[in-house]
MMTF fields as JSON, N, C-alpha, C and O atoms, coordinates in Angstrom:
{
  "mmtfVersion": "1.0.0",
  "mmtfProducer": "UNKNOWN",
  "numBonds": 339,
  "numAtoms": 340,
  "numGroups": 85,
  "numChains": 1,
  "numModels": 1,
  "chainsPerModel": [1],
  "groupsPerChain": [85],
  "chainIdList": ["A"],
  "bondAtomList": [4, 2, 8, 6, 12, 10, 16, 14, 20, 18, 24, 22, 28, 26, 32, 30, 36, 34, 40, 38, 44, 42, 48, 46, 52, 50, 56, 54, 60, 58, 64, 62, 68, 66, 72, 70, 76, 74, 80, 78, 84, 82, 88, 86, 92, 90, 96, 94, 100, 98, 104, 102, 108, 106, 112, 110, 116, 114, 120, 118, 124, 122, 128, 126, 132, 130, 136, 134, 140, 138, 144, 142, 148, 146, 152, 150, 156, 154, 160, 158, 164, 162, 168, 166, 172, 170, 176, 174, 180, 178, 184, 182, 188, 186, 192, 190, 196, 194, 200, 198, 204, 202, 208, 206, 212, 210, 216, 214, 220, 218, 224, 222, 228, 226, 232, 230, 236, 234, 240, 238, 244, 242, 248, 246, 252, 250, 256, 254, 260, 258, 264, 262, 268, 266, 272, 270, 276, 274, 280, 278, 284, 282, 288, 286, 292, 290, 296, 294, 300, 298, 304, 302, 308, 306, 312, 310, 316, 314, 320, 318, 324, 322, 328, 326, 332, 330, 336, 334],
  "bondOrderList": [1, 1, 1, 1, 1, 1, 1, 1, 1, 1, 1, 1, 1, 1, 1, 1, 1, 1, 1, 1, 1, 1, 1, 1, 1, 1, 1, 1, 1, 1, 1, 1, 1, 1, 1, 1, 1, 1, 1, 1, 1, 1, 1, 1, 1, 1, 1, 1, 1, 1, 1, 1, 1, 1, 1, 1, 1, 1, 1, 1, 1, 1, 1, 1, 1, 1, 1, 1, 1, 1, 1, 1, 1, 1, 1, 1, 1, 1, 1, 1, 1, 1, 1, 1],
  "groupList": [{"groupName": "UNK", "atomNameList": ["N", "CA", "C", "O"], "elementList": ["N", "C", "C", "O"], "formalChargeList": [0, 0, 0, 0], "bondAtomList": [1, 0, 2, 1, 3, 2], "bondOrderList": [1, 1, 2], "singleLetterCode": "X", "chemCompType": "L-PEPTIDE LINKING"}],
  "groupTypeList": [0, 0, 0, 0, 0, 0, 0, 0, 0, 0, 0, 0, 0, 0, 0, 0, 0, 0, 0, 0, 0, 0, 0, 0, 0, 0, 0, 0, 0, 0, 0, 0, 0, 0, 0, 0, 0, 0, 0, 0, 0, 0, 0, 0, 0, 0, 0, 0, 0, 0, 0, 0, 0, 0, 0, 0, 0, 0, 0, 0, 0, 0, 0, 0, 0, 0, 0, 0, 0, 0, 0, 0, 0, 0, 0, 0, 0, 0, 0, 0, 0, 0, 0, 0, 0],
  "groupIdList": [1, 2, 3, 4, 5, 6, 7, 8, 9, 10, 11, 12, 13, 14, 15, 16, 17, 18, 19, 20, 21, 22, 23, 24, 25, 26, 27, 28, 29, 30, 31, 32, 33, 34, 35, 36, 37, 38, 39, 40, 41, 42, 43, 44, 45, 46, 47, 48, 49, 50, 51, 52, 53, 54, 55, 56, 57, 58, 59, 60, 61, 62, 63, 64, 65, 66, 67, 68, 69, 70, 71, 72, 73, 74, 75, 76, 77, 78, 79, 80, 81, 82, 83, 84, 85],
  "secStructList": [7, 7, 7, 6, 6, 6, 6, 2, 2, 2, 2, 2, 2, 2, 2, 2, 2, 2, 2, 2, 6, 6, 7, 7, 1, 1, 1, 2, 2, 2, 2, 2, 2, 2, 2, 2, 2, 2, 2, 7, 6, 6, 1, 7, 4, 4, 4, 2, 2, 2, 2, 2, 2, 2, 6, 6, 6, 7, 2, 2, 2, 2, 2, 2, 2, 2, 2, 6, 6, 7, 1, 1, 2, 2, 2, 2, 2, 2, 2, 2, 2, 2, 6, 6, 7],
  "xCoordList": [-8.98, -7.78, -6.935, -7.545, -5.836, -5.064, -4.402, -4.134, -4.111, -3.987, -2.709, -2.037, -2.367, -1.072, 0.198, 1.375, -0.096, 0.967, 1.083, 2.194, -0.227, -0.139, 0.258, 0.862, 0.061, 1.244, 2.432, 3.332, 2.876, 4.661, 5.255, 6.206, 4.388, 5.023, 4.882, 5.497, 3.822, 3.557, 4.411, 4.622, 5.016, 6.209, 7.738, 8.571, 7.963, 9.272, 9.485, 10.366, 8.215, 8.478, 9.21, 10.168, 8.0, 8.144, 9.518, 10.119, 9.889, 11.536, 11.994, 12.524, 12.111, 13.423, 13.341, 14.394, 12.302, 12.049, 13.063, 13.788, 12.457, 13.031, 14.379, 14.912, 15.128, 16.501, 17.116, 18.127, 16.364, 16.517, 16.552, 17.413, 15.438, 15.777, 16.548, 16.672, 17.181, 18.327, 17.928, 18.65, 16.134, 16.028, 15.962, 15.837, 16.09, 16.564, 15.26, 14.267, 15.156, 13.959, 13.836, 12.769, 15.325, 14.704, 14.33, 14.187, 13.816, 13.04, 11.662, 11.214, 10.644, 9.366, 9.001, 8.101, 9.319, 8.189, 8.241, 7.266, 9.576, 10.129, 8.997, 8.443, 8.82, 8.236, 6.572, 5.838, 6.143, 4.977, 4.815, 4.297, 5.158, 5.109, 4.652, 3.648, 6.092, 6.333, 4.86, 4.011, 4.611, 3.265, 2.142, 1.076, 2.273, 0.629, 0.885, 0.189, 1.753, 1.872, 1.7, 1.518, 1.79, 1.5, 0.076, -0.494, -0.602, -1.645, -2.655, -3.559, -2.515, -3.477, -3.715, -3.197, -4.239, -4.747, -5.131, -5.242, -5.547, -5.811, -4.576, -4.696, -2.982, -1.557, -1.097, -0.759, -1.256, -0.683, 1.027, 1.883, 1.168, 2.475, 2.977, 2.932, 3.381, 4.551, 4.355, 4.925, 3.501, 3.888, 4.249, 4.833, 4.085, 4.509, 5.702, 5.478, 6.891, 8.075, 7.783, 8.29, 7.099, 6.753, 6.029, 6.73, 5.031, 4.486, 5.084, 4.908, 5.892, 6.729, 8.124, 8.93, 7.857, 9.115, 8.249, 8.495, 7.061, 6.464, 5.923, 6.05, 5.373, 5.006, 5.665, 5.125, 7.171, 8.698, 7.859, 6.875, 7.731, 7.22, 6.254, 6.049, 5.538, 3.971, 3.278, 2.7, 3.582, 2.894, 1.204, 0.641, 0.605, -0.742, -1.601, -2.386, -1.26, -2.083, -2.124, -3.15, -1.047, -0.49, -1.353, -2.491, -0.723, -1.694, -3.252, -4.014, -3.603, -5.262, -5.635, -6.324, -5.37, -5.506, -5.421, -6.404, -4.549, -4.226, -5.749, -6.668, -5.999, -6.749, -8.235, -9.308, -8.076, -9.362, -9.693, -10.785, -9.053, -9.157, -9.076, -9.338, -8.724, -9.102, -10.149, -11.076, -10.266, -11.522, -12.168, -13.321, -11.091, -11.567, -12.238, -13.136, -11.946, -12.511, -13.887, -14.785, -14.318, -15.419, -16.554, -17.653, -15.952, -16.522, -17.029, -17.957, -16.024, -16.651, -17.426, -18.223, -17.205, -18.27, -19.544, -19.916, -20.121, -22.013, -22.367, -23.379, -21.479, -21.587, -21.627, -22.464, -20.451, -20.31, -21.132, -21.449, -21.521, -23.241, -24.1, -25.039, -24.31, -26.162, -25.992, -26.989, -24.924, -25.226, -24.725, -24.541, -24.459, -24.287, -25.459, -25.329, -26.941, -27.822, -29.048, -30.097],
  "yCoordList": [-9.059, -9.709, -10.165, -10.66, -10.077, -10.28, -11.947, -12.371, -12.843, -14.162, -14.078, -13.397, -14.925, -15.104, -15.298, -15.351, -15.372, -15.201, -13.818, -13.339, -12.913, -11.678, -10.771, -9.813, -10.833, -10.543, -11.002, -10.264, -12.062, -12.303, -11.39, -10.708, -11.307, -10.41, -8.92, -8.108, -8.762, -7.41, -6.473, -5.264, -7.776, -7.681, -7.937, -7.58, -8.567, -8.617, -7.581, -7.058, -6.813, -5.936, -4.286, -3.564, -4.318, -3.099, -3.429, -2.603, -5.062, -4.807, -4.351, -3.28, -4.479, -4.428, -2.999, -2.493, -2.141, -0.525, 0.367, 1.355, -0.857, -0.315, 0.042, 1.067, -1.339, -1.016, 0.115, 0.816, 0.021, 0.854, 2.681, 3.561, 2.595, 4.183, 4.115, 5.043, 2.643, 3.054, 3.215, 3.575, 2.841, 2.871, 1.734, 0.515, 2.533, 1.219, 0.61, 1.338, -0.581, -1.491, -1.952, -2.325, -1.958, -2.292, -1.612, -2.093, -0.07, 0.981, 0.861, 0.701, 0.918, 0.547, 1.402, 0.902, 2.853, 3.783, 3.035, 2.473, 3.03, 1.974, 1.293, 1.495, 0.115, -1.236, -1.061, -1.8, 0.519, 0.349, 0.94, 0.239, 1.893, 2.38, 0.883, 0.549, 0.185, -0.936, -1.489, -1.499, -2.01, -2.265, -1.755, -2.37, -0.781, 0.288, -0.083, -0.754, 0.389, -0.008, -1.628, -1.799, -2.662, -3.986, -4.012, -4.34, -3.551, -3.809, -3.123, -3.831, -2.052, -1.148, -1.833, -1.251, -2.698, -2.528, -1.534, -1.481, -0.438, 0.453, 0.535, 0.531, 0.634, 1.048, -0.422, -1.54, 0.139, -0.86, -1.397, -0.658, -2.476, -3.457, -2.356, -1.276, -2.172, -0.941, 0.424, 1.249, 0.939, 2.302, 1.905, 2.792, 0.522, 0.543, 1.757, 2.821, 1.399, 2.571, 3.79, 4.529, 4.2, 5.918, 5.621, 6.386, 5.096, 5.481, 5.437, 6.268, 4.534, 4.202, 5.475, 5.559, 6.172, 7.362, 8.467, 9.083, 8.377, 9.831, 9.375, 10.242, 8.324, 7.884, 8.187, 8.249, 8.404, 8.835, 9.905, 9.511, 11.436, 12.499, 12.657, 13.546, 11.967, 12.015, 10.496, 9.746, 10.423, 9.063, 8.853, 7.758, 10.067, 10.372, 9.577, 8.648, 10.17, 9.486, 8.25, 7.616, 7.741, 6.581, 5.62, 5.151, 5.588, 4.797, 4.857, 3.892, 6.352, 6.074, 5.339, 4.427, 5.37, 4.713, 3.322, 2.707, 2.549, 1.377, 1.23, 0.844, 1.584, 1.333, 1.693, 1.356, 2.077, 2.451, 1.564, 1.827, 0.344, -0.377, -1.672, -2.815, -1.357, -2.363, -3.575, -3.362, -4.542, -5.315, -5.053, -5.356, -4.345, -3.721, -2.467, -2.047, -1.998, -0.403, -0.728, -0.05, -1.841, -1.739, -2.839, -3.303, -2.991, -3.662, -2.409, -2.469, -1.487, -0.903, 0.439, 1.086, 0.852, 1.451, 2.269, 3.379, 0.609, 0.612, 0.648, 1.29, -0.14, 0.585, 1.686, 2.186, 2.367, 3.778, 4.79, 5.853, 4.385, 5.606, 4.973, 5.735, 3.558, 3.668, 4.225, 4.822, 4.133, 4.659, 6.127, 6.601, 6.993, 8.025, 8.661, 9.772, 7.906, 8.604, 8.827, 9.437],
  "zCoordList": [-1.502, -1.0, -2.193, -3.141, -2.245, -2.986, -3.23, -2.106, -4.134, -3.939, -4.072, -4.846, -3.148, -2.569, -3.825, -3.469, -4.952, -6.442, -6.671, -6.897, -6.63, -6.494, -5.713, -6.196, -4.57, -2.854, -3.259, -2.858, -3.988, -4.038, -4.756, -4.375, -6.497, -7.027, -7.133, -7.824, -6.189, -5.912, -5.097, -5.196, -3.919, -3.167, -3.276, -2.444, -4.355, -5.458, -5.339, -4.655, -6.402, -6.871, -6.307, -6.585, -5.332, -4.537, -3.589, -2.903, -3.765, -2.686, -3.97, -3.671, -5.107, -6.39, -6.239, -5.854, -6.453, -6.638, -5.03, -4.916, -3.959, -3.008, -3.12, -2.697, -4.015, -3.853, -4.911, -4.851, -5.619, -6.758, -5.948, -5.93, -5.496, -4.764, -3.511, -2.712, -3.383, -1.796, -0.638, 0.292, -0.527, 0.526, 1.954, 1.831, 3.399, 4.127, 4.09, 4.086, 4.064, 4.558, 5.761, 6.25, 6.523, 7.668, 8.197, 9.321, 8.167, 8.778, 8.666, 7.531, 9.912, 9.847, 9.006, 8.331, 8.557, 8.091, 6.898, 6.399, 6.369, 5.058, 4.306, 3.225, 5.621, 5.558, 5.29, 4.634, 6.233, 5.797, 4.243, 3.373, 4.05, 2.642, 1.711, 1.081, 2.051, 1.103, 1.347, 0.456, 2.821, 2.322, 2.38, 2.381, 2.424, 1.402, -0.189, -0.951, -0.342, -1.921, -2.62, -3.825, -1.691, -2.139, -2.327, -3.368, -0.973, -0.229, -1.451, -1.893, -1.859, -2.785, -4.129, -5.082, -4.337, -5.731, -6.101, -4.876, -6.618, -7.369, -8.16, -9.385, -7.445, -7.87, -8.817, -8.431, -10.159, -10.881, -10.497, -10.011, -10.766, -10.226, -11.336, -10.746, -12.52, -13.098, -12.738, -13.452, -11.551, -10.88, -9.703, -9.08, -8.923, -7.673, -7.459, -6.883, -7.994, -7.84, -7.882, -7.038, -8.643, -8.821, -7.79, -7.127, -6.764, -5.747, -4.791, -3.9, -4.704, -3.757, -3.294, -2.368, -4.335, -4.262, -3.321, -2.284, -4.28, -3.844, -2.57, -1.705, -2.169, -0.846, 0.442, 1.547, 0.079, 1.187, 1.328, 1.955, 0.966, 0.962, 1.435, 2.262, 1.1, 1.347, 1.527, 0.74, 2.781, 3.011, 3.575, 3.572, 4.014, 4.676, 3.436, 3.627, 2.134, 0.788, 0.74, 0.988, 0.424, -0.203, 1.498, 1.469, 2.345, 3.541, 3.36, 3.285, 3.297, 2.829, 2.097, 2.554, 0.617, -0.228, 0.164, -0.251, 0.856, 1.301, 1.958, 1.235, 3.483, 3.617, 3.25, 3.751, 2.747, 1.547, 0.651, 0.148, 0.125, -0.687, 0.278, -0.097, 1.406, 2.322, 2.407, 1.625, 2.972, 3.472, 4.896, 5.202, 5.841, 7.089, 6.78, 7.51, 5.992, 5.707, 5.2, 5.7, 4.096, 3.249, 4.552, 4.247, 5.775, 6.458, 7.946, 8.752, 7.772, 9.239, 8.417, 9.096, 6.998, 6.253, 6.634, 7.014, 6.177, 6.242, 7.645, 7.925, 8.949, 10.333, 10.665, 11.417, 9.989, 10.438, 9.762, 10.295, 8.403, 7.909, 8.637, 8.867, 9.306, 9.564, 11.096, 11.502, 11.99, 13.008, 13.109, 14.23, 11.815, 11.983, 11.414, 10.9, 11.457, 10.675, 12.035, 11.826]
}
């Protein structure tokens, strides 16, 4: 989980990039991009923008990744191998 200083400027950020490539925000697909890209730690805060571009294109990744780095994901996991064994 991310601490709430890190969600602000993680989300600065990715609005400043937003405006920078012109895109609308008030569009949900927009909004989620914006937040896959907060949400992912793996995506350093100075590529947010480069992900955030290529994410328009190709958003199937960029969402995985989100929830992949999840706390719901690393929680339904170890459920989903032991009862798939």
């Amino acid at each position: 989980m991310l601490s709430e200083e890190m969600l602000y400027e993680r989300t600065k950020e990715a609005l400043r990039c937003a405006r920078l490539l012109e895109l609308d925000t008030s569009k949900q697909f927009i909004r989620t991009c914006l937040s896959a890209c907060v949400a992912d730690k793996r995506i350093h805060i100075n590529n947010i923008g480069e992900v955030l571009s290529h994410s328009i294109a190709y958003p199937s990744k960029l969402l995985a990744g989100a929830y992949e780095s999840s706390e719901l994901h690393r929680s339904i996991t170890p459920v989903l191998e032991k009862l798939s064994q």
